[in-house]
N, C-alpha and C positions, 0 to 999 in steps of 0.2 A: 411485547413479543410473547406471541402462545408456543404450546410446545412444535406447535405444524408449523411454523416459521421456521425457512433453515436461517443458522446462524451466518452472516456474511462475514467473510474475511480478506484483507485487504494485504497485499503483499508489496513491497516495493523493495530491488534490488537492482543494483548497474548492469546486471547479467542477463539479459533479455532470458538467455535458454534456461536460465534455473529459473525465473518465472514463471517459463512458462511448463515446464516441471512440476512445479508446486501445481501451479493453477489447472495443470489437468491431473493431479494425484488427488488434491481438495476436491474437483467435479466427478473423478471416482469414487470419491468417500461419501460423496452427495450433498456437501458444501457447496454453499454458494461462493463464488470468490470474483476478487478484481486485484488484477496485476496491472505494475505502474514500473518500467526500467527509470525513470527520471524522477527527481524530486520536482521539477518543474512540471511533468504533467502531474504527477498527485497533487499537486500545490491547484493546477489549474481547476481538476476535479474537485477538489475539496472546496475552492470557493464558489466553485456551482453550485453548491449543495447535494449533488448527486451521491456523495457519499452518508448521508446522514443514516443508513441504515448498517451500516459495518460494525461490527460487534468486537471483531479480533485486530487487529494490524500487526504483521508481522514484516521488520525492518532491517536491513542488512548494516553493520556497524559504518562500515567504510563506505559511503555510496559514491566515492569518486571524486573527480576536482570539480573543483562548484567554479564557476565563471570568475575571472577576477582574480583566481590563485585561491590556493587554499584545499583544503578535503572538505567534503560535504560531511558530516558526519549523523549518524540514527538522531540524535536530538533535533538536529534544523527539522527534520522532518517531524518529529515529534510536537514541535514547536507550531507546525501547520496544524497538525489534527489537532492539538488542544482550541486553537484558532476557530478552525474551521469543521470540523466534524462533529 
């Protein structure tokens, strides 16, 4: 990455409106960004490859009930991007 490259950053949160928040406060800043409300589409993106160029990932602790019972928590997703990103 040169310095004219923006830095991409990756947002994922259960809150659709806070990402999309973020994601247009980051494209005023003149970050590049991609917001995800599900770990199921990050999950899906990330094994596209289409994220191989994100730099930051910023992740909300709590992301909700995950299918099956349970909380989804920042790690399961964590756990995608060391995977897949």
């Amino acid at each position: 990455m040169n310095r004219t490259t923006p830095v991409k950053i990756l947002v994922l949160d259960d809150d659709a409106d806070f990402v999309g928040t973020i994601v247009d406060s980051l494209a005023a800043a003149g970050f590049a960004s991609e917001g995800f409300y599900s770990v199921e589409s990050f999950a899906r993106a990330a094994r596209s490859g289409r994220l191989g160029d994100v730099r930051v990932m910023l992740f909300d602790m709590n992301l909700g009930p995950r299918k099956g019972g349970g909380v989804l928590k920042a790690q399961d997703a964590i756990l995608i991007a060391k995977t897949y990103v």
